[in-house]
C-alpha positions in Angstrom: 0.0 0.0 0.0 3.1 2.1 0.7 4.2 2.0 -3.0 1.1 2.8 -4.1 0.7 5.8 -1.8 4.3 6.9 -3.3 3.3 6.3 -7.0 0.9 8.7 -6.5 2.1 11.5 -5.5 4.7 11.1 -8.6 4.3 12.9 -11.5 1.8 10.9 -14.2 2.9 10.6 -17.2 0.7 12.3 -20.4 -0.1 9.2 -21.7 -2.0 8.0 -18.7 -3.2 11.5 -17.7 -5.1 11.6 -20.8 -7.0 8.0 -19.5 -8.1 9.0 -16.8 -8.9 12.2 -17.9 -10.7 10.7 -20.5 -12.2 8.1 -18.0 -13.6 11.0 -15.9 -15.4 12.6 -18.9 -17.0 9.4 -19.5 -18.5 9.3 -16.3 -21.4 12.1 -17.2 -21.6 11.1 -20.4 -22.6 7.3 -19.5 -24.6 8.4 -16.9 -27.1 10.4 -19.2 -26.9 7.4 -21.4 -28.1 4.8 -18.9 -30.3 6.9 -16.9 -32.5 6.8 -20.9 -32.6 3.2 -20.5 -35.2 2.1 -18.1 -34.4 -1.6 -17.5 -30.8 -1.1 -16.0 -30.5 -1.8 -12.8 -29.4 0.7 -10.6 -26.8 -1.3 -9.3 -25.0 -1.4 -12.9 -24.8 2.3 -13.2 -23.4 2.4 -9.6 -20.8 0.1 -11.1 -20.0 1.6 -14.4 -19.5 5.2 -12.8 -17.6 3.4 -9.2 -15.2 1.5 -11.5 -14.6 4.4 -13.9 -13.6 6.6 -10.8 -11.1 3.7 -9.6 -9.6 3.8 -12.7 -9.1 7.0 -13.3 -7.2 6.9 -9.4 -5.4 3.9 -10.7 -3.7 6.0 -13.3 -2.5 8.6 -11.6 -0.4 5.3 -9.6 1.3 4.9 -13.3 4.8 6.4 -13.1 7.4 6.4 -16.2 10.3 3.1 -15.9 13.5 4.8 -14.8 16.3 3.8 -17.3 18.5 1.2 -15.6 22.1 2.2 -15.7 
């Protein structure tokens, strides 16, 4: 849990910035989306917009590989 804790308070790199960025524009988006659709269970859309916001923590944990020397 350590590790993780110091992962993410290093810098993320673009790449994964942009996913989780990207992830957390979703989340509004699939939210309108589902709430149109009357059989889906309200437990789904927890899920969907829970998981989406996990991610998007998850990849602020991804740090660029150090070169080894």
């Amino acid at each position: 849990m350590r590790k993780l804790i110091d992962r993410y308070k290093q810098p993320t790199p673009k790449k994964w910035r942009m996913i989780g960025d990207f992830a957390i524009i979703v989340v509004p988006v699939l939210e309108i989306q589902l709430n149109q659709m009357p059989a889906v269970n309200p437990w789904v859309k927890w899920s969907i917009t829970t998981g989406l916001i996990l991610f998007k923590f998850w990849t602020n944990t991804r740090v660029e590989k150090r070169a080894s020397k």
